[in-house]
OpenMM code with the backbone's topology and positions (N, CA, C; nanometers):
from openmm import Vec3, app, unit

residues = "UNK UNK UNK UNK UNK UNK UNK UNK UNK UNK UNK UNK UNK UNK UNK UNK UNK UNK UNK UNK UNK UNK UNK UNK UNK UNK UNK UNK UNK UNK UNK UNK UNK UNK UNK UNK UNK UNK UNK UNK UNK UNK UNK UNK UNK UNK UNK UNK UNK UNK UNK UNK UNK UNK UNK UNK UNK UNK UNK UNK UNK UNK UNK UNK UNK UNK UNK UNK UNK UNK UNK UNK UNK UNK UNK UNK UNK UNK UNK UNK UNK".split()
positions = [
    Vec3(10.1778, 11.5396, 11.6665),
    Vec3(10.0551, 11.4817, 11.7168),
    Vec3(10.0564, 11.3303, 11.6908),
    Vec3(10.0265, 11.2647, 11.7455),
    Vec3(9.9765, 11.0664, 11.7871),
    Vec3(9.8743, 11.0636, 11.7215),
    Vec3(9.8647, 10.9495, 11.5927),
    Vec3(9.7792, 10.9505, 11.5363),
    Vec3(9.7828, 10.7798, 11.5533),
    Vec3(9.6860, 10.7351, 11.5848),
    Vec3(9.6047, 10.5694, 11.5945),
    Vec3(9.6206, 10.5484, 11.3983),
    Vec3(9.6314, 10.4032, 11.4095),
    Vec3(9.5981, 10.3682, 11.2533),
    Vec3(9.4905, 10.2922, 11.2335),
    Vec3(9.3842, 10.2661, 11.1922),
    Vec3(9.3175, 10.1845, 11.2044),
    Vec3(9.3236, 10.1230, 11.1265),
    Vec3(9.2625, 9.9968, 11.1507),
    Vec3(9.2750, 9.8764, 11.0803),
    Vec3(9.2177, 9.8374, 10.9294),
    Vec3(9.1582, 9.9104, 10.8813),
    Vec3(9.1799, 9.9674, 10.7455),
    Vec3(9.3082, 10.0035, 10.6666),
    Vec3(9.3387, 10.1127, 10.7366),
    Vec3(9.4857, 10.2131, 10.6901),
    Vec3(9.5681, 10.0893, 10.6903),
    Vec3(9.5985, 10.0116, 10.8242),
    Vec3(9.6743, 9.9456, 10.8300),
    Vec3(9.6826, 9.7943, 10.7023),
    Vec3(9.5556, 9.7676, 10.6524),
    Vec3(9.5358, 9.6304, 10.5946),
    Vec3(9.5774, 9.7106, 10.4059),
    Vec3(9.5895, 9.8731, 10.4108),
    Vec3(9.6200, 9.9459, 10.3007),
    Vec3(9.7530, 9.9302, 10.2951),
    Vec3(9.8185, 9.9450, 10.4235),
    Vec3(10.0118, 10.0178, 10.4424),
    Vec3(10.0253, 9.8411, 10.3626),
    Vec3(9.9774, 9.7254, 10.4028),
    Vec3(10.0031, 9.6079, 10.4088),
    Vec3(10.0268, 9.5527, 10.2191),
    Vec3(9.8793, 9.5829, 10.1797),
    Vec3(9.8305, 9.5831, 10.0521),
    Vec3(9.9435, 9.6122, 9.9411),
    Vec3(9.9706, 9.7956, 10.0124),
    Vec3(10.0241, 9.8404, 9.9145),
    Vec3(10.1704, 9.8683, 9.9110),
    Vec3(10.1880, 9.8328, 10.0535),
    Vec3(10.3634, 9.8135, 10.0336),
    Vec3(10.4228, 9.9234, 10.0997),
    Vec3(10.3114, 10.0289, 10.1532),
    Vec3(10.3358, 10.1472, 10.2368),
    Vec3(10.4320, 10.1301, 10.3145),
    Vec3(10.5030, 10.1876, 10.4130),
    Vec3(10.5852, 10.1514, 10.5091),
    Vec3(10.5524, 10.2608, 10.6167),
    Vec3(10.5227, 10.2455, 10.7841),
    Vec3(10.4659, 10.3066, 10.8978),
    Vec3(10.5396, 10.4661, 10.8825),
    Vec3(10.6612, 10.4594, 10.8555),
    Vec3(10.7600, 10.5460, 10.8246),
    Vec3(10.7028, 10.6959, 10.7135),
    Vec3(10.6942, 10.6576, 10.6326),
    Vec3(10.6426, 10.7118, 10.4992),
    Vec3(10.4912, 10.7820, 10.5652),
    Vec3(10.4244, 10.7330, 10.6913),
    Vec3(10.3003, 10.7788, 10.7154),
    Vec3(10.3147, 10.9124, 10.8066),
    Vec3(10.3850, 10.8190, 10.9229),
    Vec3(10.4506, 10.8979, 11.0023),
    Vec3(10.4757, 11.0592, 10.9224),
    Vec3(10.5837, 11.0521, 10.8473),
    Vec3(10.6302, 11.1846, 10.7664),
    Vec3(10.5448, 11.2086, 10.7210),
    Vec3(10.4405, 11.1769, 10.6396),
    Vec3(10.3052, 11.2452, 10.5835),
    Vec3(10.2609, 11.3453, 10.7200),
    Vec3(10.2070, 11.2748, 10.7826),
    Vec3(10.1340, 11.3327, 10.8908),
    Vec3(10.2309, 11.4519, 10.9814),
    Vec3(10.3607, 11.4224, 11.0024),
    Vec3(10.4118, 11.5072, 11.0711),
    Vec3(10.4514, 11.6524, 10.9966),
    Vec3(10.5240, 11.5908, 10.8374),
    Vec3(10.5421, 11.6994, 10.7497),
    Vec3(10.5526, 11.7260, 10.6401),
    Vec3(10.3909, 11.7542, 10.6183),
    Vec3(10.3290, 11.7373, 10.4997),
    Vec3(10.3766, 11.8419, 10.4260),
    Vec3(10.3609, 11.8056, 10.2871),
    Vec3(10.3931, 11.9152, 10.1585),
    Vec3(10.3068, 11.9926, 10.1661),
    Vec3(10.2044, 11.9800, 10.2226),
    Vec3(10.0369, 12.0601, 10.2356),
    Vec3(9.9229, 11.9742, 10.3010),
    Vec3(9.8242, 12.0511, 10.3089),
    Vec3(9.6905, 11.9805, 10.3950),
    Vec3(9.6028, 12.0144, 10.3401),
    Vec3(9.4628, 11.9102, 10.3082),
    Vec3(9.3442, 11.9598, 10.3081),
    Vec3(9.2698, 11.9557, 10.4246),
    Vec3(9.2003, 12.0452, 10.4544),
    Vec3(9.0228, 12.0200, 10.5239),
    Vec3(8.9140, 11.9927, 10.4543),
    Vec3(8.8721, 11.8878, 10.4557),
    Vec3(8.7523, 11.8657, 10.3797),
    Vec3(8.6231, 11.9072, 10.4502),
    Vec3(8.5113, 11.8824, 10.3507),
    Vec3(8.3681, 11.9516, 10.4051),
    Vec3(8.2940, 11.7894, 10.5190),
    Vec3(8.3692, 11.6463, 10.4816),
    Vec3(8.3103, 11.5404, 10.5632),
    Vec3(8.4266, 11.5609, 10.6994),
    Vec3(8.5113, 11.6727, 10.7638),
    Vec3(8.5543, 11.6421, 10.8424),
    Vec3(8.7001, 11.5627, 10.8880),
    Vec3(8.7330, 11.5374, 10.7122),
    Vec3(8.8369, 11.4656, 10.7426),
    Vec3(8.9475, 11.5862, 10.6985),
    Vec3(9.0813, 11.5551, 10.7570),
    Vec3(9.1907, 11.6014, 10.7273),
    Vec3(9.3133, 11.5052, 10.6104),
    Vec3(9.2979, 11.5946, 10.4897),
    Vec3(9.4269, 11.4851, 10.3567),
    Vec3(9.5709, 11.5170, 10.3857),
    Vec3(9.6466, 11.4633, 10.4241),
    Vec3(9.8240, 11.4864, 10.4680),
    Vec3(9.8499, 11.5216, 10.3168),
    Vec3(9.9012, 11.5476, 10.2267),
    Vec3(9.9833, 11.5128, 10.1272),
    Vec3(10.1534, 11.5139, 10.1244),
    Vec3(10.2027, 11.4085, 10.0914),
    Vec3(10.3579, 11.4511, 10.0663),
    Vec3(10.4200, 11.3548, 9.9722),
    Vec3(10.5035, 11.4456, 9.8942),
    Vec3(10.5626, 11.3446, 9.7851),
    Vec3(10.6753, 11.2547, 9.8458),
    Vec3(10.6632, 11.1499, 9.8545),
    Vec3(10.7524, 11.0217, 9.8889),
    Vec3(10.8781, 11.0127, 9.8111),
    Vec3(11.0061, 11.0684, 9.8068),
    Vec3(11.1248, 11.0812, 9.7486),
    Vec3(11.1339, 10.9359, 9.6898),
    Vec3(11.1410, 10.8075, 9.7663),
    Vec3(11.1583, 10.7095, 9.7417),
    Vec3(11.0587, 10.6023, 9.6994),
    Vec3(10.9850, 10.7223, 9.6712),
    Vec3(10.8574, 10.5826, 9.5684),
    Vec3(10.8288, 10.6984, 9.4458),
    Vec3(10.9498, 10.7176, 9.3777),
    Vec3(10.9763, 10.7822, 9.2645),
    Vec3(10.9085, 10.9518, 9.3003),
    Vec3(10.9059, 11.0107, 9.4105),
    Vec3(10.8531, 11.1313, 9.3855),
    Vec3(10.6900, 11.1215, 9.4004),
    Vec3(10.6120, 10.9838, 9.4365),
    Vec3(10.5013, 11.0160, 9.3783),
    Vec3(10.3851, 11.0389, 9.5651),
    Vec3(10.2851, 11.1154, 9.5139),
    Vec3(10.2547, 11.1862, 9.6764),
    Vec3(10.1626, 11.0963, 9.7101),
    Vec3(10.1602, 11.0470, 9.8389),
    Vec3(10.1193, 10.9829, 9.9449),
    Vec3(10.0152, 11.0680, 10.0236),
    Vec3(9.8603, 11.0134, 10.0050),
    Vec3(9.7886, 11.0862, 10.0950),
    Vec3(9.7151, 11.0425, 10.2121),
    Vec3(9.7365, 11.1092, 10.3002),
    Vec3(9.7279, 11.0205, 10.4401),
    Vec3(9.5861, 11.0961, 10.5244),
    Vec3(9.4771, 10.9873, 10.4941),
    Vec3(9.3643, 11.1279, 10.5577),
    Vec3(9.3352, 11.0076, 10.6782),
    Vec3(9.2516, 11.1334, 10.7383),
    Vec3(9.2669, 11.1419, 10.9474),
    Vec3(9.1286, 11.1643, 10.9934),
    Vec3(9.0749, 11.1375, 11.0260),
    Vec3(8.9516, 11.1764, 11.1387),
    Vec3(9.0684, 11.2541, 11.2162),
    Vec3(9.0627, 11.3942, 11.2392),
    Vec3(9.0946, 11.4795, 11.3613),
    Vec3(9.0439, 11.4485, 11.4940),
    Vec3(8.9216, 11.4379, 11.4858),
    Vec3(8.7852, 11.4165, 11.6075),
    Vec3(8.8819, 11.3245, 11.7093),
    Vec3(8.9370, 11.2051, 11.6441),
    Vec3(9.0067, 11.0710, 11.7673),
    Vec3(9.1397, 11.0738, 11.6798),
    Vec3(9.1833, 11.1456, 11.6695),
    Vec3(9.3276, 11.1102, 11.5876),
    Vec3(9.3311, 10.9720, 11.5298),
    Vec3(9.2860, 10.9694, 11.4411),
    Vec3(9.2723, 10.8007, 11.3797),
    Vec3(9.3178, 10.8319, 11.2314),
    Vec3(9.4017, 10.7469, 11.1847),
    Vec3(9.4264, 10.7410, 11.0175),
    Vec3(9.3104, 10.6567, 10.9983),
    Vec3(9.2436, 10.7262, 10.8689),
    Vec3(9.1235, 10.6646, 10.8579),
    Vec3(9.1519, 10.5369, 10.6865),
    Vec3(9.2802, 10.5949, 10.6458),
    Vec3(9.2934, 10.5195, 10.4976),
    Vec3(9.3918, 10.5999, 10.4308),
    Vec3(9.4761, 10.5301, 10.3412),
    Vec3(9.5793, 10.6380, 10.2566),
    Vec3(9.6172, 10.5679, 10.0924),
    Vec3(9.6885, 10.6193, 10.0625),
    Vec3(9.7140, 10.5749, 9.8633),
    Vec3(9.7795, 10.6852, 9.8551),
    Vec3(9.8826, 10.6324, 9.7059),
    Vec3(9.9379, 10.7018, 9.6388),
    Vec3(9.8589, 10.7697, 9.5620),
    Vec3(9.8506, 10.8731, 9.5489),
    Vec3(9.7038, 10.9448, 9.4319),
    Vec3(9.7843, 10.9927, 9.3447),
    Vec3(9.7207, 10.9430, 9.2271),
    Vec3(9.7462, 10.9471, 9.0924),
    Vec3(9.7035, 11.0357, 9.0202),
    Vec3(9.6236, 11.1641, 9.0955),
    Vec3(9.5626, 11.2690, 9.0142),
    Vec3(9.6591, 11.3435, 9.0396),
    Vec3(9.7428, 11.3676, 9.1517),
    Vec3(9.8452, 11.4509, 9.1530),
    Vec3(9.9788, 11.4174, 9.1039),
    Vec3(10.0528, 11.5888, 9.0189),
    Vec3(10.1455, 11.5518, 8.9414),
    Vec3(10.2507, 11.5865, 9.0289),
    Vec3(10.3647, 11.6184, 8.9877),
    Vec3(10.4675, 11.6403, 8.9966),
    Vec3(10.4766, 11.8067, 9.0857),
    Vec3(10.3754, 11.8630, 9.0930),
    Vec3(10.3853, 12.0178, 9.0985),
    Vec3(10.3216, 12.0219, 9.3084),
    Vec3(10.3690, 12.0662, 9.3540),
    Vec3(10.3034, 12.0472, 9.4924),
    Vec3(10.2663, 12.1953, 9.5256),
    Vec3(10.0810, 12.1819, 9.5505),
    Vec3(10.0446, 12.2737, 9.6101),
    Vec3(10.1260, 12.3394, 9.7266),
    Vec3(10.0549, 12.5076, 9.7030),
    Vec3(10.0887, 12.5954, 9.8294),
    Vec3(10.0341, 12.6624, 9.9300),
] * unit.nanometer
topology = app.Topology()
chain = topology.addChain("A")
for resn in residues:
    res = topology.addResidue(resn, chain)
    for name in ("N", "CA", "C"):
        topology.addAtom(name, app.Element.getBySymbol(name[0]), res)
């Protein structure tokens, strides 16, 4: 699926050193997914090359839009199933 970035996400990939690549693979093939109760969809996937640590990539579904992403630091080493 074509997902838009918006200019948020994008001023984040910028910030934090993300690379379009690394999003891309979130979104296409994630380690897992949330649905949240506001509607949004969380990608998660651990990034081999930013030490293992997971990348979460959440989406407005509604317009395919990346709405914002980060490395999250609450998650360890162990990847949901």
């Amino acid at each position: 699926m074509k997902y838009d970035i918006s200019g948020h996400a994008r001023d984040m990939m910028n910030e934090r050193q993300i690379p379009e690549e690394w999003v891309m693979e979130t979104l296409n093939s994630p380690d897992y997914s949330e649905e949240k109760e506001d509607g949004t969809t969380h990608y998660i996937k651990a990034i081999i090359e930013h030490g293992s640590r997971f990348l979460r990539v959440i989406t407005n579904p509604m317009d395919l839009r990346v709405v914002t992403l980060f490395f999250d630091r609450r998650l360890k080493k162990e990847v949901k199933k």
